[in-house]
N, CA, C and O of each residue as an XYZ file, in Angstrom:
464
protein
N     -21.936     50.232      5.809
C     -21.893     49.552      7.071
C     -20.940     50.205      8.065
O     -20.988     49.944      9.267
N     -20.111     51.025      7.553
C     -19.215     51.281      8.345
C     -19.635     52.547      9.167
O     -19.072     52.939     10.190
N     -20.354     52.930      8.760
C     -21.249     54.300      9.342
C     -21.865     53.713     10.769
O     -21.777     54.284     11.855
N     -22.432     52.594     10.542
C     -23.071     51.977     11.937
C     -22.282     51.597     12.799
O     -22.700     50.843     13.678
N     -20.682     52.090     12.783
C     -20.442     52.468     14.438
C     -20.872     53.226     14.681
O     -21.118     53.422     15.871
N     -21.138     53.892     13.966
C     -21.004     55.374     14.394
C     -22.063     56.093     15.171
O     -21.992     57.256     15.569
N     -23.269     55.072     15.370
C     -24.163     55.473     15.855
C     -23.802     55.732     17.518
O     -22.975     55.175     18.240
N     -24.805     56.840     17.807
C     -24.693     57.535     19.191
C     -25.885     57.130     19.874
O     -26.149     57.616     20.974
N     -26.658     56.253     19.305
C     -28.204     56.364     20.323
C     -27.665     55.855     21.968
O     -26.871     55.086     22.511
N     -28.480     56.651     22.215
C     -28.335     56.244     23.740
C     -27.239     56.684     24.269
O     -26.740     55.983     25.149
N     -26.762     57.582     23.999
C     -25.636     58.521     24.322
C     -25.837     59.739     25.064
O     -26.975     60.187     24.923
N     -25.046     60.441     25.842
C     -25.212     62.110     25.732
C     -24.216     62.271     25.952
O     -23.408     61.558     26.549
N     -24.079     63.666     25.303
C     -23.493     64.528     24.875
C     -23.190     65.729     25.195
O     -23.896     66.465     24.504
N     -22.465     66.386     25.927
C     -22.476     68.066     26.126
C     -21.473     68.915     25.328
O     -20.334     68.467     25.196
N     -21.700     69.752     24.945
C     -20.996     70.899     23.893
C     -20.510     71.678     24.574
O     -21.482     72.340     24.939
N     -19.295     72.270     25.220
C     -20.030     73.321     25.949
C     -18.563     74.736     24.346
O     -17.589     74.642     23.599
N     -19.705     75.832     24.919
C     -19.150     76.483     23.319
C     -20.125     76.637     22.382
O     -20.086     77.557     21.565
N     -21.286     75.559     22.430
C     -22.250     74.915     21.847
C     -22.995     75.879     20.612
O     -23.267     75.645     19.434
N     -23.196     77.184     21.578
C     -24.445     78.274     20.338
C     -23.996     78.542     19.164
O     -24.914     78.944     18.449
N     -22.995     78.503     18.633
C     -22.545     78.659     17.575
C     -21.436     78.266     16.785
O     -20.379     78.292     17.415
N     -21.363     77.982     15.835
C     -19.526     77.818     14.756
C     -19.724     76.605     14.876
O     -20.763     76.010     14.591
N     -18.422     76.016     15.446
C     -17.602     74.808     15.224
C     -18.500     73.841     16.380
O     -18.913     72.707     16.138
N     -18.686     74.581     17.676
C     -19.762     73.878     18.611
C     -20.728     73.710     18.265
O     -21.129     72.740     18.908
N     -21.800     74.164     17.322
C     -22.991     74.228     17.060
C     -23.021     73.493     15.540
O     -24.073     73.141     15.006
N     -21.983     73.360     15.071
C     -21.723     72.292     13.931
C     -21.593     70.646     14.892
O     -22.137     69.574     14.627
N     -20.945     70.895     15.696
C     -20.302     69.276     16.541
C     -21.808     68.540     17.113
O     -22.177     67.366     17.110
N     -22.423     69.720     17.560
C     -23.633     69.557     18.111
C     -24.631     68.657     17.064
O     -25.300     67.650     17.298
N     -24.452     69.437     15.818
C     -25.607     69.021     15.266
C     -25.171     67.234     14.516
O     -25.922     66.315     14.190
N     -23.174     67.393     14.457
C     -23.110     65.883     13.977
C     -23.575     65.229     14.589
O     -24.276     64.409     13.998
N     -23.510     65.090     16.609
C     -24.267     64.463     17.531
C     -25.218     64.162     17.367
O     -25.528     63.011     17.672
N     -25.897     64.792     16.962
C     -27.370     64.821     16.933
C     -27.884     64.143     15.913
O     -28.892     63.436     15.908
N     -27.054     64.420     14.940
C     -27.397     63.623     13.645
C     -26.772     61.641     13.416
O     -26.966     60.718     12.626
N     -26.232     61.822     14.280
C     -25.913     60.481     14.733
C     -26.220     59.616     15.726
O     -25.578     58.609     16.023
N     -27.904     60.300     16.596
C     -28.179     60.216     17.566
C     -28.302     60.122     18.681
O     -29.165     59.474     19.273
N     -26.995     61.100     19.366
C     -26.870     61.216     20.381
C     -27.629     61.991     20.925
O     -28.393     62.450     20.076
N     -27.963     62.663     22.603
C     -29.176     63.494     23.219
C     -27.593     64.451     23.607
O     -26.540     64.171     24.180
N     -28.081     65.505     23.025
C     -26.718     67.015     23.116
C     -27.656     67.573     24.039
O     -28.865     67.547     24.270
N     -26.467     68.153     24.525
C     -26.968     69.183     25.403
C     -25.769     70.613     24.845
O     -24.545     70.486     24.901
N     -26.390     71.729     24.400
C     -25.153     72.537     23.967
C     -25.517     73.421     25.415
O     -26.538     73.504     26.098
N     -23.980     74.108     25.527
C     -23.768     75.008     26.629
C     -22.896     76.299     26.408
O     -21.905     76.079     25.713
N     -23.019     77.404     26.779
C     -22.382     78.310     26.413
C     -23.132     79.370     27.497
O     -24.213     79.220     28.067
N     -22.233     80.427     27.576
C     -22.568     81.623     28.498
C     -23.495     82.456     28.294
O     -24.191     83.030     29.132
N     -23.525     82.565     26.695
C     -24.763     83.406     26.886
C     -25.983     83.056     26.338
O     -26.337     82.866     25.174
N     -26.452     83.016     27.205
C     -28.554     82.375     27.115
C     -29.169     83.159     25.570
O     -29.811     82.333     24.922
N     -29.131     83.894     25.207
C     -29.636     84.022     23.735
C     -29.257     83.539     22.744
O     -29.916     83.321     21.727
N     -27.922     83.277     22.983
C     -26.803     83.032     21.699
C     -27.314     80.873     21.519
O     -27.649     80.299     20.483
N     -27.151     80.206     23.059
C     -27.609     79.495     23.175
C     -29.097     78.990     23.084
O     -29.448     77.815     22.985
N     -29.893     80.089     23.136
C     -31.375     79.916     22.682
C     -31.639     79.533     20.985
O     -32.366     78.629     20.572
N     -30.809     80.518     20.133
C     -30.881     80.666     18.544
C     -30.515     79.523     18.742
O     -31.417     78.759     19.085
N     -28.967     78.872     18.609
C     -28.323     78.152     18.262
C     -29.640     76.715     18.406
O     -30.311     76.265     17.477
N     -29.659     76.379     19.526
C     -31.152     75.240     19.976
C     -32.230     75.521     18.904
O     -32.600     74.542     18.256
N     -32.840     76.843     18.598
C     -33.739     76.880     17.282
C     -33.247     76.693     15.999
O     -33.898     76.574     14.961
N     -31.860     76.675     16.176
C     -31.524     76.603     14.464
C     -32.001     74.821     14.386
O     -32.789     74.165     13.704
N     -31.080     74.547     15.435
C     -30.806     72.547     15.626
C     -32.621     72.094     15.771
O     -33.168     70.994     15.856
N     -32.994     73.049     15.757
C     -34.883     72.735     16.025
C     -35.493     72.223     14.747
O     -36.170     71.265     14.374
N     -34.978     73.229     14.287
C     -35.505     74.030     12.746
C     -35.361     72.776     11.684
O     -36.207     72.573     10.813
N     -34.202     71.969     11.860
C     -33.730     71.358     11.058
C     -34.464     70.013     11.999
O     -33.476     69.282     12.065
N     -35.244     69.485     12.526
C     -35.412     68.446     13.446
C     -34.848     68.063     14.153
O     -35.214     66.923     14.440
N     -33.423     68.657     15.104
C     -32.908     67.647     15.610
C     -33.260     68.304     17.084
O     -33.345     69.526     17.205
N     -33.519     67.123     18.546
C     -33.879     67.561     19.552
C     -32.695     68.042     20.527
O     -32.269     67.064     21.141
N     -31.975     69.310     20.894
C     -31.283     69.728     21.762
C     -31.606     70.140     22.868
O     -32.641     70.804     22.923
N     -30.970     69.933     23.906
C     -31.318     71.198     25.497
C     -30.291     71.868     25.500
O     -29.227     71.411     25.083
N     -30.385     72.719     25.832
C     -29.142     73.880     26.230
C     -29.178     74.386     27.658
O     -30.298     74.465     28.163
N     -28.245     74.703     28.312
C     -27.856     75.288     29.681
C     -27.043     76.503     29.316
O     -26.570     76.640     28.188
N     -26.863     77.519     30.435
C     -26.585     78.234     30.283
C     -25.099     78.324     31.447
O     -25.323     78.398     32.656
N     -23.932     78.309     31.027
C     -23.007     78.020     31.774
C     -21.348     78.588     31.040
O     -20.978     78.564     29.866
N     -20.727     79.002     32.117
C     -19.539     80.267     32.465
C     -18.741     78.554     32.283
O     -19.114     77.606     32.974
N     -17.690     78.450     31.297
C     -16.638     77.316     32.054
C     -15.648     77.303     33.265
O     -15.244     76.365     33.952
N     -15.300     79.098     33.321
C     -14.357     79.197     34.075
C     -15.103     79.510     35.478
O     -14.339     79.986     36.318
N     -16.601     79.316     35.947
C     -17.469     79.669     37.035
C     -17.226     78.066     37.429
O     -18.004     77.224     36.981
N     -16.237     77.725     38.191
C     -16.317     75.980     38.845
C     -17.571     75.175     39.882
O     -17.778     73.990     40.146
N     -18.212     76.387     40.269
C     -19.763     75.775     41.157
C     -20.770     76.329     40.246
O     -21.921     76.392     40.679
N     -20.468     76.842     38.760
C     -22.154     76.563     38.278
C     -21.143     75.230     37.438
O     -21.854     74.231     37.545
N     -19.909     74.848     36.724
C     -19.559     74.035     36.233
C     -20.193     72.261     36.938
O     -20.602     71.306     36.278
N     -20.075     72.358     38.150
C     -20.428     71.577     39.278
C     -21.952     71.723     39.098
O     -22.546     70.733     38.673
N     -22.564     72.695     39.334
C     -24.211     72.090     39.224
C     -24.272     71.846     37.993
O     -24.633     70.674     37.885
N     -24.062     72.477     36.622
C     -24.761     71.473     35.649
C     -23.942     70.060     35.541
O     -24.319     69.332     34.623
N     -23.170     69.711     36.128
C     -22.614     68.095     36.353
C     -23.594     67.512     36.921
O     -23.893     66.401     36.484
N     -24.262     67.993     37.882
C     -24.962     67.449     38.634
C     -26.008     67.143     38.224
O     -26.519     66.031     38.354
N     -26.585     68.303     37.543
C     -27.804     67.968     36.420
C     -27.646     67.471     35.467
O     -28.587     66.741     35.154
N     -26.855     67.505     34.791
C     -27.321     66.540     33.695
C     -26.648     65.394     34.204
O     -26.884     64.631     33.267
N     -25.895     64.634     35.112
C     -25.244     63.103     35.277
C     -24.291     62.788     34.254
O     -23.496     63.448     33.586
N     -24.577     61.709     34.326
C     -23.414     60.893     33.617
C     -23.364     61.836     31.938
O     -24.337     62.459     31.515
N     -22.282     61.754     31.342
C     -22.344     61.964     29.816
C     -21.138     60.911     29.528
O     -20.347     60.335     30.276
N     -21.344     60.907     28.101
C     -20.570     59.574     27.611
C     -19.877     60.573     26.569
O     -18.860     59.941     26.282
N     -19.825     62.003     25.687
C     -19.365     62.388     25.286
C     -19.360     63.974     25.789
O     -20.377     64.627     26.021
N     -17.875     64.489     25.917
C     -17.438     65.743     25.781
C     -17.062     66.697     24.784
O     -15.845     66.715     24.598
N     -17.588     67.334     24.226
C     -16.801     68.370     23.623
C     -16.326     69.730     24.296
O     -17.081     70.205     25.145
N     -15.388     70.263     24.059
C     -15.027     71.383     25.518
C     -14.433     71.925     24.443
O     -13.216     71.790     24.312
N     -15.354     72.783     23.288
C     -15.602     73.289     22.751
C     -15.241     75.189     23.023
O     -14.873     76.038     22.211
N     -15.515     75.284     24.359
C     -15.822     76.693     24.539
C     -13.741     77.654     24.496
O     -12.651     77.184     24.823
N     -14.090     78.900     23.998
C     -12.672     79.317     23.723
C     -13.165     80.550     23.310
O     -14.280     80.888     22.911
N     -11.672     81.423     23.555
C     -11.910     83.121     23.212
C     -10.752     83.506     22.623
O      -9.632     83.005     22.726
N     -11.122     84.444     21.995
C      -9.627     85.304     21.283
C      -9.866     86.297     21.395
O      -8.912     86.982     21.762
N     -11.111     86.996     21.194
C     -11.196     88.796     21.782
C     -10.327     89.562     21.239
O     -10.337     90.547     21.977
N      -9.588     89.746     20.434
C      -8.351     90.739     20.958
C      -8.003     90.490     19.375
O      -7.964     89.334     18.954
N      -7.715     91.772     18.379
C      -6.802     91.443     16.934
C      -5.378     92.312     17.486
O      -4.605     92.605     16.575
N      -5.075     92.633     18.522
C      -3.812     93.072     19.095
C      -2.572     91.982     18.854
O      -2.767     90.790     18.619
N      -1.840     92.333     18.910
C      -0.659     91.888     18.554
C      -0.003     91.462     19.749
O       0.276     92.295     20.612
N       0.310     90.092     19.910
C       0.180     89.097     21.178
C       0.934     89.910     22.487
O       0.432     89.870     23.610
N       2.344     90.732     22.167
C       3.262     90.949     23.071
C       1.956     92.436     23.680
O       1.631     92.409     24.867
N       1.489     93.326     22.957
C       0.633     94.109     23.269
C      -0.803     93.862     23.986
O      -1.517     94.857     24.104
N      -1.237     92.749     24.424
C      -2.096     92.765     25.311
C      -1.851     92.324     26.615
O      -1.067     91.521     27.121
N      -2.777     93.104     27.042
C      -2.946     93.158     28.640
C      -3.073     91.750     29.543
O      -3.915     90.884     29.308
N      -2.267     91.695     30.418
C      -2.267     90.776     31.167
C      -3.509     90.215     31.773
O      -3.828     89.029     31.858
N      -4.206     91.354     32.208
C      -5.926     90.468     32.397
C      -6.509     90.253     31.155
O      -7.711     90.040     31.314
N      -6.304     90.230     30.425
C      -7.326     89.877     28.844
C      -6.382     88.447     28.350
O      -6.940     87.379     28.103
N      -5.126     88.606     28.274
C      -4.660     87.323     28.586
C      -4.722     86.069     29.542
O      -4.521     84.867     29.371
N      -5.023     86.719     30.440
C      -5.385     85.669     31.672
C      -6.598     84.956     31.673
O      -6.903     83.820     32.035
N      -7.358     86.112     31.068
C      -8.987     85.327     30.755
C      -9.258     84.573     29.738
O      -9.975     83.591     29.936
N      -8.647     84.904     28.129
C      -8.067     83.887     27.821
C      -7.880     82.321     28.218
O      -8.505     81.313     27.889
N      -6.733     82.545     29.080
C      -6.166     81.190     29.145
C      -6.993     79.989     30.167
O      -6.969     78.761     30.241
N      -7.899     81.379     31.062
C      -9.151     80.609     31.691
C     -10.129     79.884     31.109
O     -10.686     78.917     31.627
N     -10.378     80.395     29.896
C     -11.425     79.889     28.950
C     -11.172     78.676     28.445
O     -11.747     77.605     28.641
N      -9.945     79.045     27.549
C      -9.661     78.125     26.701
C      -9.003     77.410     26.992
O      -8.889     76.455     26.223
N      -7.937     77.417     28.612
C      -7.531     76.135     29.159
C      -8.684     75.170     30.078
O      -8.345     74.082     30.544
């Protein structure tokens, strides 16, 4: 019984991070708890698989294709999809096996764009 909070129907959901790992795991608990996900991530193929894997297995996803740190495409898909009742802000980078004091100030900066 205690599982039936847990239900999401009638929910949505956006991932953004979504095509793969830890987003594309979060995605599919959503989904599996019936919420309507929408996963999001920058790059349109990575986000295409990820939507066929969540296919594959039955569960229904949409995906968008969206930059977090781009604030007017962030703004149109707000606009499109409306209201959501759950966030995951999922999306994040590390790029770099350099040794923290050794990287570059723009690779750090982008970084902190992402993942802040």
């Amino acid at each position: 019984m205690y599982f039936e909070r847990l239900k999401l129907t009638g929910r949505r959901a956006l991932v953004t991070g979504g095509a793969a790992g830890i987003g594309l795991a979060c995605a599919q608990a959503l989904a599996e708890m019936g919420a309507h996900v929408t996963i999001a991530d920058r790059d349109e193929t990575a986000i295409a698989a990820g939507q066929a894997a969540l296919s594959s297995k039955g569960y229904a996803v949409e995906r968008i294709a969206m930059d977090v740190t781009d604030s007017a495409r962030v703004t149109t898909v707000a606009d499109q999809l409306g209201a959501i009742d759950i966030l995951v802000n999922n999306a994040g980078i590390a790029r770099s096996e350099t040794p923290a004091e050794d990287v570059a100030d723009e690779h750090w900066l982008n970084v902190l764009d992402v993942n802040l």
